[in-house]
C-alpha positions in Angstrom: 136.8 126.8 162.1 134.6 126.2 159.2 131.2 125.0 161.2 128.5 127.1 160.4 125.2 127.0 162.6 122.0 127.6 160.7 120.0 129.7 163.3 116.8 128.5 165.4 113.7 130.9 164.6 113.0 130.4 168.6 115.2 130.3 170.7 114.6 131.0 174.3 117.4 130.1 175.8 119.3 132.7 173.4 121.6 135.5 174.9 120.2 139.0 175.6 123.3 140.4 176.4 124.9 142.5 173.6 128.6 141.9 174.3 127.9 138.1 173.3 125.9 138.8 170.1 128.3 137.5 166.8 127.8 138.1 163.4 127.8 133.9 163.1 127.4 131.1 165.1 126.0 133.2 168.0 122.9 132.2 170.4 120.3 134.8 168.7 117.2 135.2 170.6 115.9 137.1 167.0 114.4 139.9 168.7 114.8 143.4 166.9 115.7 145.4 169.2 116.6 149.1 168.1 117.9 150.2 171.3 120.5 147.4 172.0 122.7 147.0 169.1 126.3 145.7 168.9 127.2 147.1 165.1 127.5 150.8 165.4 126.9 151.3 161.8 124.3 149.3 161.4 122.4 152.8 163.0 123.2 154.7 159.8 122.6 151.9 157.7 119.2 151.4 158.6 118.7 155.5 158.3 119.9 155.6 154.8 118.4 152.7 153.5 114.8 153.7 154.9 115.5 156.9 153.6 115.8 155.8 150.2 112.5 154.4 149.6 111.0 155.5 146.0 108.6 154.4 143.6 109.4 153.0 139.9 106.4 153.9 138.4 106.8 158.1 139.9 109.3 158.3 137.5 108.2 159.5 133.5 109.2 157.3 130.7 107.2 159.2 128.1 110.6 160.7 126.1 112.0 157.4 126.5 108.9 155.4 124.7 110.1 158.1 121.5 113.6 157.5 121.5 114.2 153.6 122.0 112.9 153.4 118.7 115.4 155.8 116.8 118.7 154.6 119.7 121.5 153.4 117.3 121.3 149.8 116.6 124.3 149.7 118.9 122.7 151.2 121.6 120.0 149.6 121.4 121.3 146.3 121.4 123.2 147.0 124.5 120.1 149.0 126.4 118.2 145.6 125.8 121.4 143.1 126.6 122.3 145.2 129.7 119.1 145.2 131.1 118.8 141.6 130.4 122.0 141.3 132.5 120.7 143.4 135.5 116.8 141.9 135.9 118.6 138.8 136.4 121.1 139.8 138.7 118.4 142.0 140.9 115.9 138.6 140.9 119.1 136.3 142.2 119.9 138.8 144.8 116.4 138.5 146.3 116.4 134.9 146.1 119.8 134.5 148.2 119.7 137.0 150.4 117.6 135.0 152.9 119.8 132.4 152.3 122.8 134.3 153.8 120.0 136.0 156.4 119.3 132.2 157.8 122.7 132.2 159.7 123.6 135.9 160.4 123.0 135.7 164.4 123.4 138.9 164.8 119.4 140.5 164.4 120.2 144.0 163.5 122.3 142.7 160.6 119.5 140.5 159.6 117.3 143.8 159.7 119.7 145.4 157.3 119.7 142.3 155.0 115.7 142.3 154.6 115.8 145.9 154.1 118.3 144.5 151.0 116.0 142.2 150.1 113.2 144.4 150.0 115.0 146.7 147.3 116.3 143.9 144.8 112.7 143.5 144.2 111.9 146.9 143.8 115.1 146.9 141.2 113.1 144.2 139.4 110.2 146.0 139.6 112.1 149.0 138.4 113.6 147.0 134.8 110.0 146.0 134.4 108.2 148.9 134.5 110.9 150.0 132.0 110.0 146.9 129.4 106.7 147.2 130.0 106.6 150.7 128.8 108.9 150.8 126.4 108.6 147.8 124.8 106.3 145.5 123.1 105.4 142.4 124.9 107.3 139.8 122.4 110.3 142.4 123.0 109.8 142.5 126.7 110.3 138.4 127.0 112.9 138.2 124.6 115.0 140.5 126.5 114.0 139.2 129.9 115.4 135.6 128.8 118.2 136.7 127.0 121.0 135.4 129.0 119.5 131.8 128.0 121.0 131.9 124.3 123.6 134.6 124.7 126.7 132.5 125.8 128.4 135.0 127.3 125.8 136.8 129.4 124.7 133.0 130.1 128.8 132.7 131.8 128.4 135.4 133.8 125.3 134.8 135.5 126.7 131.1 136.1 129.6 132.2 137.9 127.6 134.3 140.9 124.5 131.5 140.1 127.5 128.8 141.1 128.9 130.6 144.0 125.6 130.8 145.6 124.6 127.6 144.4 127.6 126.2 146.4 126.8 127.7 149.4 123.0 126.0 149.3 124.8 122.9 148.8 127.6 123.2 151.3 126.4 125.6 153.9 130.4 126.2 156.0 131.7 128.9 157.1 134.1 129.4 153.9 131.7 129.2 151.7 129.6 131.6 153.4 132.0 134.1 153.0 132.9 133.4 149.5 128.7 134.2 148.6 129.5 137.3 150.8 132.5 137.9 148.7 130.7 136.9 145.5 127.5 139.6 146.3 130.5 142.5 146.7 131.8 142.0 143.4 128.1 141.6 141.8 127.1 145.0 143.8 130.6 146.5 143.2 132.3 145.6 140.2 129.3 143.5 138.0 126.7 146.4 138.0 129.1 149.1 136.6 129.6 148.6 132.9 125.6 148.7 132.7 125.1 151.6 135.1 128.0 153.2 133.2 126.0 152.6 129.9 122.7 154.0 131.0 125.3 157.5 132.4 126.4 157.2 128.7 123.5 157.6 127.4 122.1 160.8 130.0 125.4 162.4 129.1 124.1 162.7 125.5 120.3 163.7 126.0 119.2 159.8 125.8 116.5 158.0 127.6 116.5 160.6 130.7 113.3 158.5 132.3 116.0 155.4 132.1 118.8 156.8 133.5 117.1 158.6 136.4 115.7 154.9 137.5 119.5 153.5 137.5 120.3 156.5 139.4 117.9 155.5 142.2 118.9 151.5 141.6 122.6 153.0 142.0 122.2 154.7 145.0 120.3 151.6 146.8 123.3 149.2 145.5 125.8 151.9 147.0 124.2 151.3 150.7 124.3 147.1 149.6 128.1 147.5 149.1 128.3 149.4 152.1 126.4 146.8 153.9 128.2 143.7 153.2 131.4 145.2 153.3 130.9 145.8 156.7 129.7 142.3 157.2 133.1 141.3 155.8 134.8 143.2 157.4 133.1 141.9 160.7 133.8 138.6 160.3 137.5 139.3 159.6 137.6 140.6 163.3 135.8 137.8 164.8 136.6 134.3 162.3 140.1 135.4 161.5 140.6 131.9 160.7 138.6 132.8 157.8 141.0 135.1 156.5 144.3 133.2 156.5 146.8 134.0 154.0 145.9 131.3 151.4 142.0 131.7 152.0 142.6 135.9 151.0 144.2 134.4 147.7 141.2 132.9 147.1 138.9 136.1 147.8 141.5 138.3 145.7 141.3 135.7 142.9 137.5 136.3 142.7 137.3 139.8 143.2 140.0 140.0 140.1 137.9 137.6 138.2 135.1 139.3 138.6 137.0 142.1 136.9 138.3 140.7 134.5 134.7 139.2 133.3 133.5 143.0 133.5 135.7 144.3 130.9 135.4 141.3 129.0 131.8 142.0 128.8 132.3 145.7 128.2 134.2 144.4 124.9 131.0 142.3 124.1 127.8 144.5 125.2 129.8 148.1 124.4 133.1 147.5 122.0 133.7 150.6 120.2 130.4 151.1 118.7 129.0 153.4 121.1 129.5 157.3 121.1 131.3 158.7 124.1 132.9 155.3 125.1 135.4 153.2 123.9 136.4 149.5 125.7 139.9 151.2 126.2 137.4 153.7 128.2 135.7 150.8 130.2 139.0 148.4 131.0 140.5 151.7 132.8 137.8 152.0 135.2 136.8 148.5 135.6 140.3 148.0 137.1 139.8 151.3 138.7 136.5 149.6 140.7 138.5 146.6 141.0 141.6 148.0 143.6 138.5 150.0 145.3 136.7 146.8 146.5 140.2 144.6 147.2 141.2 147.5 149.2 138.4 147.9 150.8 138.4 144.5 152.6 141.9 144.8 153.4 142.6 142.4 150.3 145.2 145.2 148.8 146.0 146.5 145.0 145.0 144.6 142.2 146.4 146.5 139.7 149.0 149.0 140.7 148.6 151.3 137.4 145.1 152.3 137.7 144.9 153.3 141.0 143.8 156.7 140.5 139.8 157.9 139.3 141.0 157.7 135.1 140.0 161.6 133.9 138.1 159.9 131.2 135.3 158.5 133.3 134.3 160.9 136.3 131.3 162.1 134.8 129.9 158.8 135.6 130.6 159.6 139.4 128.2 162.7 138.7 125.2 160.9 136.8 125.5 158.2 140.1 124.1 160.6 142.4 120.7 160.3 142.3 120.2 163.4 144.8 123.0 165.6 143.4 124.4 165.4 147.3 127.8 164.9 148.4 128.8 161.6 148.8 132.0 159.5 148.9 130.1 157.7 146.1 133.0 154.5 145.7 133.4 154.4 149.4 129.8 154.2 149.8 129.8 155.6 152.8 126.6 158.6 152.0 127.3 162.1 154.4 123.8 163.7 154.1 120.4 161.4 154.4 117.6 163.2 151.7 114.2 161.1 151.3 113.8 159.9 147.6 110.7 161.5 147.2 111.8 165.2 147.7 114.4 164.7 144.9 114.0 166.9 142.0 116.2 165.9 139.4 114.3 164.8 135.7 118.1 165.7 134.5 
């Protein structure tokens, strides 16, 4: 049940018919082929994510390089922590990514999963375009290596760093989906407090060049949610094995840790210190995000009391979309395609 097969890179003796491809463990010739395609949503997948292509560097930092300097010391502090937080979470993404990719048999998925790749480093790209102009270069490397000698950003990272980690070292089936699991709640739940932060800061006339970069970085991480969820959601239909009772304890346990490690950073990077949000403010719709992604792998409630959007936060579901279209933003499921380029938002 838990065998995992790392795939050949040439394999001619692979199976051309589409009825046999699987998302693991299948007999993958690695031809792309657009036309014949087993994942139906793999089709709009692809069409979003291509569609989102943009440019750090397009986007005007100049008011931004004014006000970093005169940010609160609270704000500042966090603006530097949080995107210490995020450069390193962006850079592990592209690293593991192929890891995962090197036994996905199914090539249209592995498509999808380089297109993933592809924007982590952009992300990166993104955070230091932002240090770069905004900061001096002692500033820049301090914040780039913070995690190293803040304990609790240095916990955080280690969890996900682990996960993976264990997967390198024990390639199974299980663990596989654990990492899949584990790159859910980064893309779901871990992102939020800091996107949430930057939202915090639009909402009051702060750092608009900042903010309209997460936006972008939000809307690519909507389609990564979207795409491994599907993957998940996959591989409950073909390895139900994989998603016996007492292995969806385990997957629940994470997702809820991984909330719970979200608020408890909130308390650290944001408190109460911060105009327009309080940690009261941040638990709500943590735990909010948290029942979102259980449910949406068929893991149930976490947390029966905040099952509902809290009134508090929904302008942060507002600041998210980085084309002011309609989406089902939590779902991440986008309803209209618009190229990134043709946006013109400076908010």
């Amino acid at each position: 049940m838990d065998q995992l097969n790392r795939k050949p890179l040439f394999n001619e003796t692979g199976d051309i018919e589409v009825g046999k491809r699987r998302l693991i463990n299948g007999n993958t010739t690695n031809l792309n082929d657009f036309n014949n395609i087993k994942y139906a949503w793999v089709s709009d997948w692809y069409r979003q994510a291509m569609n989102n292509f943009w440019i750090p560097e397009e986007i005007n930092l100049t008011q931004d390089v004014k006000e970093y300097r005169g940010l609160e010391p609270a704000e500042r502090t966090a603006y530097d922590k949080i995107l210490s937080f995020l450069i390193f979470l962006d850079s592990i993404q592209t690293a593991n990514l192929p890891n995962i990719g090197g036994y996905v048999t199914a090539n249209e998925v592995n498509l999808c999963l380089t297109i993933h790749a592809f924007q982590e480093a952009v992300h990166s790209q993104s955070y230091g375009y932002m240090l770069d102009t905004i900061c001096s270069p002692e500033e820049r490397q301090q914040i780039l290596y913070q995690w190293k000698d803040d304990p609790q950003l240095l916990a955080r990272n280690r969890f996900i760093g682990d996960l993976y980690g264990e997967f390198q070292q024990s390639p199974d089936a299980f663990n596989l989906v654990k990492t899949m699991i584990a790159n859910y709640i980064l893309e779901g739940i871990y992102f939020y407090s800091g996107f949430m932060f930057f939202y915090n800061l639009g909402r009051h006339g702060k750092m608009p060049g900042s903010v309209q970069e997460i936006r972008y970085i939000n809307r690519d991480e909507n389609t990564h949610l979207w795409l491994f969820r599907e993957m998940i959601l996959e591989l409950r239909k073909e390895e139900p094995g994989l998603f016996t009772e007492e292995r969806q304890a385990v997957y629940r346990d994470m997702v809820k840790e991984g909330v719970e490690q979200e608020i408890s950073w909130g308390r650290h990077v944001i408190g109460e210190q911060i105009s327009g949000l309080t940690s009261g403010m941040v638990e709500d719709y943590v735990r909010y995000l948290g029942n979102l992604r259980s449910e949406g792998l068929g893991l149930g409630v976490l947390y029966p009391a905040h099952r509902e959007e809290p009134a508090s936060m929904t302008w942060v579901r507002e600041y998210a979309n980085a084309n002011m279209m309609k989406t089902d933003f939590f779902e991440a499921k986008p309803s209209a395609y618009t190229k990134a380029g043709a946006v013109l938002d400076d908010l």
